[in-house]
N, C-alpha and C positions, 0 to 999 in steps of 0.2 A: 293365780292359783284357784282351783276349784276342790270341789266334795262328792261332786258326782261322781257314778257309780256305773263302770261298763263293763258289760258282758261281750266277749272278743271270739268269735268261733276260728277253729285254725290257727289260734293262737301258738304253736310250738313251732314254726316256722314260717318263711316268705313275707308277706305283704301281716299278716295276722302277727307276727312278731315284733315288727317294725313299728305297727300301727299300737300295739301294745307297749311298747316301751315308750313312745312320744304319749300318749294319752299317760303312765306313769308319769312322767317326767313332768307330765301338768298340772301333777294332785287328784287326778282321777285315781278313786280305787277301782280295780280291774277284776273282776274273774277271768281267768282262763281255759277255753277250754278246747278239747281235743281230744283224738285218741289214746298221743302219746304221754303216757304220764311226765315220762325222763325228758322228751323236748318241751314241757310245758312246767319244768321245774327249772330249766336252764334258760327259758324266757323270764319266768321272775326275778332268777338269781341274778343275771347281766343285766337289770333295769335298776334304773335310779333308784326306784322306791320299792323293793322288793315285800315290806312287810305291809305295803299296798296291793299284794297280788296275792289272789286266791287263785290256788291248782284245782280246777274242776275238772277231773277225764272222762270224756263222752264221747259217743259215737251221736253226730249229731239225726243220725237216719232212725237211732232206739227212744222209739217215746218214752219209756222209763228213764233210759239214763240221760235224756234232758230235762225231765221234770225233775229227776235228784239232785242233777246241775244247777239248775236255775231256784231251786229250794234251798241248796248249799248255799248260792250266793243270797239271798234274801237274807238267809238266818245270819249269815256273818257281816254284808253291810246294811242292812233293814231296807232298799229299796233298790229300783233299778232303771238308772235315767235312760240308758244307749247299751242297745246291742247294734253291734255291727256284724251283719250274717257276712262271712267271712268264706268258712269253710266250702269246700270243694273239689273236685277231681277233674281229670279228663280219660278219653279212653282209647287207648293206641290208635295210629293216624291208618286205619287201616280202610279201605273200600267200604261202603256203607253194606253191600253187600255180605261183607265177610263178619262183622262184627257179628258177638256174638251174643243171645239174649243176656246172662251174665253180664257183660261188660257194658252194654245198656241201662242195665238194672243200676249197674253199681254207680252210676254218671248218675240215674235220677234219683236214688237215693240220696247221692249227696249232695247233691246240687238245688234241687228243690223240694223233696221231699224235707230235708232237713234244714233248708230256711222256714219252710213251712211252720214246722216242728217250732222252730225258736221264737220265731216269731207268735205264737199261741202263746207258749210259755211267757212270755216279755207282756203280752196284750194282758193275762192276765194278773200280773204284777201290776202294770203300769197304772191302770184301770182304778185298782183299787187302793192305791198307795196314797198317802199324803204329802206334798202336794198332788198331783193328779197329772197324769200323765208321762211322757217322754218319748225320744226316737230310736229310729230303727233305721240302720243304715244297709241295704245291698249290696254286696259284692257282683256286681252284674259284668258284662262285657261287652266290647264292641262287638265281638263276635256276634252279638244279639244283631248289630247292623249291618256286619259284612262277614259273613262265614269264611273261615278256610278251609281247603281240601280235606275232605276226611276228617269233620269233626263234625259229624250227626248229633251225636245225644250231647256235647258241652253245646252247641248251638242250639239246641232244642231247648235243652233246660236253662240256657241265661235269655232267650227270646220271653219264656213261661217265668221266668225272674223278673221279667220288668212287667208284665203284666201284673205278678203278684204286688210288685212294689205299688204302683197304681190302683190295685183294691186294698192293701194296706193301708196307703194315704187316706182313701176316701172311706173305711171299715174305722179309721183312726181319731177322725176328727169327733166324733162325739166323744172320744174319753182323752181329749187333747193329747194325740199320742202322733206324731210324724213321722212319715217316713220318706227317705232319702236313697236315690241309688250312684255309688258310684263306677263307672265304665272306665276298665285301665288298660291301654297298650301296653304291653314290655318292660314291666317292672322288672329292674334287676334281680330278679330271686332265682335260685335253683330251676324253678320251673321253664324259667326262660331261658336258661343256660346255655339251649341248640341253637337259638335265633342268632348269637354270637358267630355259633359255625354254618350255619346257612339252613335255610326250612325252605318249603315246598310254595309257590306262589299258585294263583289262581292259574295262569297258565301254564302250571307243569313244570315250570324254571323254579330253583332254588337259588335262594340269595341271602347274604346274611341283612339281618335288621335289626337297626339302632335300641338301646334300650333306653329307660331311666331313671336314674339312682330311686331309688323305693323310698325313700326319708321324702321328697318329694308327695307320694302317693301318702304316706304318712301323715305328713302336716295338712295333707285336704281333707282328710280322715275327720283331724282335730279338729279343721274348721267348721266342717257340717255338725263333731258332735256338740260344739259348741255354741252353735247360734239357740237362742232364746225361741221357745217355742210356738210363737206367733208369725217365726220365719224360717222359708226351709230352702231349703237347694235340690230339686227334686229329681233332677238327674245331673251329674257331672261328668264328664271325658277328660280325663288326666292320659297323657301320654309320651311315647318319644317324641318329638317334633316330624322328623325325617321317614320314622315308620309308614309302608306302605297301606296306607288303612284310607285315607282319605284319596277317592280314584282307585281302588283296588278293583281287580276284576276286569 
């Protein structure tokens, strides 16, 4: 069991649920945070250690209400070892052409603008905290390595995620601060729900693609927030096995 102290974006659903109930479950105190106050009440309330979870609701793209997020959780656990930038969007699978500036906007918004965000906020707790330091985990994607049809702005902004991750790590190492990206295939969550009924491949064919259970994705979570910070995992690929991702295209 541990004492550490994680801050979970996207917390009130998918992989940000999952990851927060297994990091409770291990003596982690958690902030939660998200838009939805009511799904990020109901991730505490199903977790092992509920009066371990702080409800923070943010929009993680408003610099205000992540500085009041990440000042909530200070004041209630006095430090902050692991954020896991979590949160994120996509934007209807439409012709890059057709997209619309809006529906761009709101992909980099939350995609990178609001890792950005958190990632400040975490730098400057971490920094100043006693002991000194901590990590920082990415929500990134393979999609950073192999696009699919019609997904412009989440391929943009998880490509601009891994470079962030990369000037994090090296922005981090003088206030002993790490950072970590993990890349997920088909986590079983809501989000992947269609892959079951079949999605669009590089060539225009649609087929269904395998997922896998998110408890999975979850305990890799735990493992990166928990290695000692003299060692890191600096990027990881957790996936289905069978998923067209390795050869795609």
């Amino acid at each position: 069991m541990t004492s550490k102290v994680a801050m979970i974006t996207g917390a009130g659903s998918g992989i940000g649920r999952a990851a927060a109930h297994k990091l409770l479950e291990s003596g982690y105190r958690v902030a939660l945070l998200g838009r939805r106050k009511e799904a990020l009440e109901q991730t505490a309330a199903t977790s092992a250690q509920p009066d371990n979870a702080l409800v923070t609701p943010a929009s993680v793209s408003d610099p205000a209400q992540v500085d009041a997020a990440f000042r909530q959780a200070k004041e209630r656990f006095g430090r902050l070892d692991v954020l896991f930038n979590n949160a994120g969007t996509g934007a209807p699978a439409v012709p890059l052409e057709d997209l619309t500036f809006e529906q761009w906007k709101t992909v980099v918004d939350a995609n990178l603008t609001g890792v950005f965000l958190c990632t400040q906020a975490a730098f400057r707790i971490m920094k100043a905290q006693e002991p000194r330091g901590g990590r920082i985990i990415n929500n990134g994607s393979i999609s950073a390595y192999a696009p699919r049809p019609n997904s412009g702005p989440y391929t943009a902004t998880k490509h601009a995620v891994s470079g962030l991750t990369k000037s994090t790590s090296l922005d981090g190492r003088k206030y002993d601060i790490a950072c970590s990206q993990i890349d997920i295939g088909n986590a079983a969550t809501d989000m992947t729900a269609r892959m079951a009924q079949g999605i669009i491949q590089a060539n225009g064919q649609m087929a269904v693609e395998p997922r896998l259970d998110v408890d999975h994705v979850a305990r890799a979570v735990l493992f990166m927030a928990d290695l000692p910070l003299d060692a890191n995992v600096q990027f990881m690929t957790i996936m289905a096995t069978k998923m067209p991702f390795v050869g795609r295209g």
